[in-house]
C-alpha positions in Angstrom: 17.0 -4.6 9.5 13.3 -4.6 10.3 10.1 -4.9 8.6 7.3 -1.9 9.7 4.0 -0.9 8.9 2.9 2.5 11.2 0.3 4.8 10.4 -3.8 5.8 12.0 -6.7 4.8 10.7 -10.1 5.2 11.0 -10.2 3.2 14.1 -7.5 5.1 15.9 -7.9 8.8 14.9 -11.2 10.6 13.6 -11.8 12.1 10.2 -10.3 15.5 11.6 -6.7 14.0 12.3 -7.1 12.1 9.2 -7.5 15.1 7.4 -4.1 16.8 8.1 -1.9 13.8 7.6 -3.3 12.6 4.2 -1.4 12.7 1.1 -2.7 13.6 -2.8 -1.2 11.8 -5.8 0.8 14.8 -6.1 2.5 14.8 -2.7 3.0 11.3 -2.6 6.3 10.9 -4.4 7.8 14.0 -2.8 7.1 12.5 0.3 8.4 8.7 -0.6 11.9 11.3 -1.3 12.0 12.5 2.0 11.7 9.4 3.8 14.3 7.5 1.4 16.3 10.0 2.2 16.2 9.3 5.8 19.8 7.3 7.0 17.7 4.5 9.1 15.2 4.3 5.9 16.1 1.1 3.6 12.8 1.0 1.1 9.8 3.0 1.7 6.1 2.8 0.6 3.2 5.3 1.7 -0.7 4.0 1.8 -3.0 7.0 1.8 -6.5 6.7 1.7 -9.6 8.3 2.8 -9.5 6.2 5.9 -6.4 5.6 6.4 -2.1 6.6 5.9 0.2 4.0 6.7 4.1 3.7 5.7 5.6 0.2 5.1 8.9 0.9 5.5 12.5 -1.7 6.1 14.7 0.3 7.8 18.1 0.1 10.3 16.4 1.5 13.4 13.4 0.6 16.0 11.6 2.3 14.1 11.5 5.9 15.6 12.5 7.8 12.3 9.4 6.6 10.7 7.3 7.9 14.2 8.9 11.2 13.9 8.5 11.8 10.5 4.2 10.7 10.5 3.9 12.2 13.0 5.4 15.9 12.2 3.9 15.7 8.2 2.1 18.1 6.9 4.3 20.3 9.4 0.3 21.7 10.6 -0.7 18.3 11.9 0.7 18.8 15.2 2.1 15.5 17.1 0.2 13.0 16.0 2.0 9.9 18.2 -0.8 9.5 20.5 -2.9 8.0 17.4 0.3 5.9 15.4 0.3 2.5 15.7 3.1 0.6 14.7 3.7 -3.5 13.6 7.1 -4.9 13.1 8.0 -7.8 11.2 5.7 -11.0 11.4 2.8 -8.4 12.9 3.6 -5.6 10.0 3.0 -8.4 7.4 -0.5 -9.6 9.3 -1.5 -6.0 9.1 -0.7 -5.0 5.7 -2.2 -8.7 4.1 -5.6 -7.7 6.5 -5.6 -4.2 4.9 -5.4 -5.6 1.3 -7.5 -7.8 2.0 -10.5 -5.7 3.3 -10.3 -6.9 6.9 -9.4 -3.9 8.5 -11.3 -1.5 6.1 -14.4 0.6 7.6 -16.7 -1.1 5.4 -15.5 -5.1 5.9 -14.9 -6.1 2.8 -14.8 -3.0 0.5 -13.4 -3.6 -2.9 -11.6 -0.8 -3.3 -8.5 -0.8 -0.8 -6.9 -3.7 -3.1 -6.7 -1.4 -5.5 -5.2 1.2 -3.3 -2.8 -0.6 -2.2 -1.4 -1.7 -6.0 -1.3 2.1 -6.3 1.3 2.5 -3.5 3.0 -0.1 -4.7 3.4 1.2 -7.9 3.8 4.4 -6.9 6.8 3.6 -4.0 8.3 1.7 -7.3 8.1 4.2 -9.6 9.8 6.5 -7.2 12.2 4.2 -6.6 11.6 3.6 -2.9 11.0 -0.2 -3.2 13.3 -2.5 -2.7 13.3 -6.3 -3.3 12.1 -6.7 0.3 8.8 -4.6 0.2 8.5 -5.6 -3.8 7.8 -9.2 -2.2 5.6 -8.5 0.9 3.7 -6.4 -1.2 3.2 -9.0 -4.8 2.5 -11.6 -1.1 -0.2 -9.4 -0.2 -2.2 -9.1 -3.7 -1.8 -13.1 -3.7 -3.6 -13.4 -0.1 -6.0 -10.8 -1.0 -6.9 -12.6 -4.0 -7.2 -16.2 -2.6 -9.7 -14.3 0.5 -11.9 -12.8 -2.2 -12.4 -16.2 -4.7 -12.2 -18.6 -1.6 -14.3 -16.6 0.6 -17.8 -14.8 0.6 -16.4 -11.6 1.5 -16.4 -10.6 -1.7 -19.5 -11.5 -3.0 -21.8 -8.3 -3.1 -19.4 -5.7 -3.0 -20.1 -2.7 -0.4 -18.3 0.4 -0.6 -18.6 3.8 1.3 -20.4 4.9 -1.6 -23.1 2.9 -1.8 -23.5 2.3 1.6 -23.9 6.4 1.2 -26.4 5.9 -1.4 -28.4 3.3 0.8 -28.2 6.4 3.5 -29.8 8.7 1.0 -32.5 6.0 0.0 -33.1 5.8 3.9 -33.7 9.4 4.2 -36.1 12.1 3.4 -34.6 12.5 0.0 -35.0 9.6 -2.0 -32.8 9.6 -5.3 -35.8 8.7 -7.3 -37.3 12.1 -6.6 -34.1 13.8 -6.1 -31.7 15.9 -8.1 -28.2 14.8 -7.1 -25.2 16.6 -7.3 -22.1 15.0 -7.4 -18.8 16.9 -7.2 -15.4 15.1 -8.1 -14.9 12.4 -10.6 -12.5 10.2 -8.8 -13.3 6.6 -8.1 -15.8 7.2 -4.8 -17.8 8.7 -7.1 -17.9 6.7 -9.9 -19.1 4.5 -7.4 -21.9 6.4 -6.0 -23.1 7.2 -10.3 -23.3 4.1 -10.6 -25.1 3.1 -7.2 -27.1 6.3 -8.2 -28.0 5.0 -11.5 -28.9 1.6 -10.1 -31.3 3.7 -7.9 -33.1 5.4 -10.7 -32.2 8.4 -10.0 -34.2 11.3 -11.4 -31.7 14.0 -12.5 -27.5 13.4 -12.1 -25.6 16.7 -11.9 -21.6 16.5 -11.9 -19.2 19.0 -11.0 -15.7 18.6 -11.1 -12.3 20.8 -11.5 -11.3 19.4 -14.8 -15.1 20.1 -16.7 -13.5 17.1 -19.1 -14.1 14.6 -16.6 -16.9 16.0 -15.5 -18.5 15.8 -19.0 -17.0 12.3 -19.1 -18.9 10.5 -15.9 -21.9 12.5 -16.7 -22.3 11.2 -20.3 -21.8 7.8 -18.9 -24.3 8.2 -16.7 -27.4 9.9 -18.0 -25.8 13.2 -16.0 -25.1 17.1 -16.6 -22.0 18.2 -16.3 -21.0 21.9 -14.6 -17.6 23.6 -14.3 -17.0 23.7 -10.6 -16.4 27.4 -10.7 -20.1 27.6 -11.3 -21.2 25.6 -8.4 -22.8 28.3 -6.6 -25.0 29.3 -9.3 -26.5 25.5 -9.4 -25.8 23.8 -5.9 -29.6 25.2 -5.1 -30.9 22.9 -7.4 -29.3 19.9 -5.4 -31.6 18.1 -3.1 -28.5 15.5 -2.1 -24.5 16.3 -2.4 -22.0 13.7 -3.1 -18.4 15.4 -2.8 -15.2 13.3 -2.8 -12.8 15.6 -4.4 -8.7 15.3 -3.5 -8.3 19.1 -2.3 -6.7 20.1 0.6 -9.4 22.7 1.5 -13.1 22.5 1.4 -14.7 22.7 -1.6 -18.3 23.8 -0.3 -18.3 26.5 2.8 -21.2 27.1 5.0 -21.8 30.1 3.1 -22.4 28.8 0.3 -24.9 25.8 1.5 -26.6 28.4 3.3 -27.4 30.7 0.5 -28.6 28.1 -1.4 -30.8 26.9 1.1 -32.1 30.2 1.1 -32.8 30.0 -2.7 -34.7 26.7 -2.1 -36.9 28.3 0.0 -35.3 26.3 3.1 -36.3 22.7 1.5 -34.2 20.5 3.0 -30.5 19.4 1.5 -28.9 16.2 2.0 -24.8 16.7 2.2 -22.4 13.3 2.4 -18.6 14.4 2.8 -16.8 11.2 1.6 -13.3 13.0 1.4 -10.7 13.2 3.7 -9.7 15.7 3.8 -13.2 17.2 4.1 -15.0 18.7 0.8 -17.9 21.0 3.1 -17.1 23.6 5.8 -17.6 21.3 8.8 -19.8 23.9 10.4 -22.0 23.7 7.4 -23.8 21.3 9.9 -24.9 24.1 12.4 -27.3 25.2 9.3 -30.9 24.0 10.4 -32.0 22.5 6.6 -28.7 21.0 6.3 -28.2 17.4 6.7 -23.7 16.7 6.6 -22.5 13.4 7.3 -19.2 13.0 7.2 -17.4 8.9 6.4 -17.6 8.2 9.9 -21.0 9.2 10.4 -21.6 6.5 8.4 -20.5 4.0 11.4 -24.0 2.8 12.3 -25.0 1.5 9.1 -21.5 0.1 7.8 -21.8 -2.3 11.2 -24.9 -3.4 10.1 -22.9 -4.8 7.0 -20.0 -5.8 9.0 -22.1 -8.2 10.9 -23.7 -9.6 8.0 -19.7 -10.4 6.6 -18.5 -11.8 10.1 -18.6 -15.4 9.0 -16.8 -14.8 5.5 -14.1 -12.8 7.3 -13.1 -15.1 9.9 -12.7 -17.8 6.8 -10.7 -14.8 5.0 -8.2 -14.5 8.3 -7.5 -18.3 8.7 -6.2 -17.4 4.9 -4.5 -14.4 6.3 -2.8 -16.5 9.0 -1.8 -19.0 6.6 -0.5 -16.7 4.3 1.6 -15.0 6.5 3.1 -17.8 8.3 4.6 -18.5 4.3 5.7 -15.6 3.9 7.5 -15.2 7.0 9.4 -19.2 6.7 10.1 -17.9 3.4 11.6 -14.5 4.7 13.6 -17.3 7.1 14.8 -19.3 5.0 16.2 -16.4 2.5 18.2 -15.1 5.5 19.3 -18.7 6.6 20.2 -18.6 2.5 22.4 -15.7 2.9 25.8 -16.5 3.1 25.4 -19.1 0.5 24.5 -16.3 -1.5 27.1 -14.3 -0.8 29.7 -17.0 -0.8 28.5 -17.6 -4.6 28.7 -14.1 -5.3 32.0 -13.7 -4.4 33.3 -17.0 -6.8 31.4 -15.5 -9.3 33.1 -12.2 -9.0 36.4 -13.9 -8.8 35.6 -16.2 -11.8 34.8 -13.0 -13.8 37.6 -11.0 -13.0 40.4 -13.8 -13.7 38.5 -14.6 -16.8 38.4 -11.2 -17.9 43.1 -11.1 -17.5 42.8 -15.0 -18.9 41.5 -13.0 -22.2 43.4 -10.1 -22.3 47.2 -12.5 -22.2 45.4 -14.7 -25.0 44.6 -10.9 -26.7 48.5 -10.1 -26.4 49.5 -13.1 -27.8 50.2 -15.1 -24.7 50.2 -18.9 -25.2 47.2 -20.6 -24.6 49.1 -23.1 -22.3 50.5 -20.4 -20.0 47.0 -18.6 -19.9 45.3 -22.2 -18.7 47.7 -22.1 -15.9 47.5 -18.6 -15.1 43.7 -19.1 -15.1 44.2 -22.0 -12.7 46.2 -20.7 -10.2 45.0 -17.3 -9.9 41.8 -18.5 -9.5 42.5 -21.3 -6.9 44.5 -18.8 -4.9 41.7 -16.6 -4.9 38.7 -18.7 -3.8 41.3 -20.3 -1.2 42.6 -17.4 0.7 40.0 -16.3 3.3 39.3 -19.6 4.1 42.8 -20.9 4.3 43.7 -17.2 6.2 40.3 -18.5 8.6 41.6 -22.1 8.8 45.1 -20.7 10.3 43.6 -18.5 12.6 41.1 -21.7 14.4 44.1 -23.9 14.5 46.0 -21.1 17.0 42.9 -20.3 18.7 41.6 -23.9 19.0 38.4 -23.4 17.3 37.6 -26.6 16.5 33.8 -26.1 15.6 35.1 -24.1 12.6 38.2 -27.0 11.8 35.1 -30.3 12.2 32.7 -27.6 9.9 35.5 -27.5 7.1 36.1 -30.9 7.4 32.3 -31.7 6.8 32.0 -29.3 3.4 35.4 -31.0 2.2 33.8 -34.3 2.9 30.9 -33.6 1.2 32.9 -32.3 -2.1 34.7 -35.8 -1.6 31.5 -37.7 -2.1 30.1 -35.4 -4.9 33.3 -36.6 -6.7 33.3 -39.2 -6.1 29.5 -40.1 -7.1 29.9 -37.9 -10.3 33.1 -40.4 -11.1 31.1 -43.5 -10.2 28.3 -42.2 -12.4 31.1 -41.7 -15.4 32.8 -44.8 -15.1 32.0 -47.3 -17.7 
């Protein structure tokens, strides 16, 4: 068996790629199914994100199922190999402690890829995909995470895409405090930018969303106006700047739209940031003259800024990393060093249970309790001593004396635990 972690990422495939391979909340489990399902596929967990979709899977193969399925899902994505990366073991546990741990996020440090990363977990659980290998790495991974952010600095001020957005739009020509904002979704990006938004005095706060109850809910807490996104076309002129970071699988603006607004506001300018993947506005939307569309990795340029600012508290956070993994992976060792131990035990205890369980039925039938003591005895005996005494014959006529000295050590050691628990007994 072998640990993986495959997937792309922000650094590996651009927002377009991106786009066809991520997963809703709805399609998650569904997917988790199909993979489980999969012969060579042990325990299964699926990250998706807006910058990234990784499987951390334990599996019988090299890994290739997992490659074939990624790669091929949604079936529209095309072949996607050229853009999968793919960690085993010791490297799969580096990568998924960096991801949980904001080191290999797109804004270093972000807060909220922790939490996304307890979601797959509990999703994978929940769908009973996780097994007690990737139940461990993972409960591992929220440990390291949490020792990087109270030990380190790279916690301290959290950035997130949103408000490095909202610093974009306080760089630009539409500054928030003089700006209607429109804000469609009510999903955690965007409770992020309100509250950025908030912070920036912003001077009107509309919020659109597909469930008007949400809506209504992030917009009370934030001084906003909620709208029914069915009616965004009859408002979206008012919107100097758009926020949009819904989960749908098709846009939820279209360059039709944008541009009839525009026309409406008399071709004053309109600031558009796309946080969603996959994408909330028409891509070509950005062909309209008054339209301003950035997109997540548009926002490259000023997220290095910050990444540069962070570089000192991350390298502190990886020498936690490396530490952390290094534990995890003696500890992995030493539970396979452990194993037939484990499985020795578990077969005495299954013996013990199953001769105790006759032992009770002959005192039940009315058996004497002398005669059931003996049976006990010498059923049980015979049991625990077969194999061994079957393997014992076997390296005598083969001359497999390794296996005849390693005997005689265990048997020596039982000798001495008798005898030290008789010298501790003895008067």
């Amino acid at each position: 068996m072998s640990l993986f972690a495959l997937g792309i990422n922000h650094q590996t495939a651009p927002v377009a790629l991106r786009e066809r391979v991520a997963f809703n909340d709805d399609a998650v489990a569904p997917a988790l199914a199909g993979l489980h399902a999969l012969p060579q596929v042990r325990e299964v967990a699926l990250l998706s994100t807006c910058n990234r979709t990784e499987l951390y899977a334990v599996t019988d193969d090299d890994g290739s199922a997992l490659v074939d399925w990624l790669a091929t899902h949604p079936s529209e994505s095309g072949d996607l190999r050229a853009y999968l990366y793919r960690h085993q073991d010791g490297d799969a546990v580096r990568h998924l402690f960096r991801v949980a741990t904001g080191l290999d996020s797109l804004v270093l440090g972000e807060p909220q890829i922790l939490g996304q990363v307890k979601h797959a977990w509990a999703t994978a659980r929940g769908a009973g995909t996780l097994g007690g290998q990737l139940d461990r790495l993972f409960q591992h991974a929220f440990v390291t995470a949490k020792r990087a952010r109270t030990e380190t600095r790279i916690g301290n001020s959290p950035v997130s895409v949103a408000s490095v957005a909202v610093r974009l739009a306080q760089e630009s020509f539409a500054q928030p405090s003089d700006s209607t904002v429109l804000l469609i979704g009510a999903g955690e990006t965007i409770e992020l930018a309100a509250r950025h938004l908030a912070q920036a005095r912003v001077k009107q706060l509309l919020v659109a969303n597909r469930t008007y109850a949400h809506a209504q809910d992030l917009a009370a807490r934030h001084g906003g106006v909620a709208l029914p996104l069915d009616e965004l076309d009859r408002h979206l002129f008012l919107a100097d700047i758009v926020f949009s970071a819904t989960a749908a699988r098709e846009p939820v603006l279209s360059k039709a739209q944008v541009a009839a607004a525009l026309a409406t506001r008399r071709h004053r300018p309109m600031l558009l940031l796309d946080l969603a993947v996959p994408r909330d506005i028409a891509p070509d939307t950005a062909t309209l003259k008054d339209a301003f569309l950035y997109t997540v990795d548009d926002l490259e340029r000023s997220i290095e800024d910050n990444r540069r600012s962070r570089r000192e508290a991350a390298d502190e956070a990886e020498a936690i990393v490396d530490l952390q993994v290094a534990r995890y992976v003696e500890a992995l060792a030493a539970g396979t060093r452990n194993a037939p131990l484990k499985r020795l035990r578990a077969r005495g205890e299954s013996a013990r249970a199953e001769v105790l369980a006759k032992a009770k039925q002959q005192l039940a039938a009315g058996q004497s309790p002398e005669a059931v003591l003996d049976f006990l005895a010498h059923t049980l005996t015979n049991r625990l001593l077969h194999a061994p005494t079957i393997a014992l014959r076997e390296a005598a006529i083969s001359g497999d004396t390794d296996l005849m000295h390693a005997v005689d050590r265990l048997m020596h050691g039982a000798a001495a635990d008798k005898d030290d628990d008789a010298a501790d007994s003895a008067p």
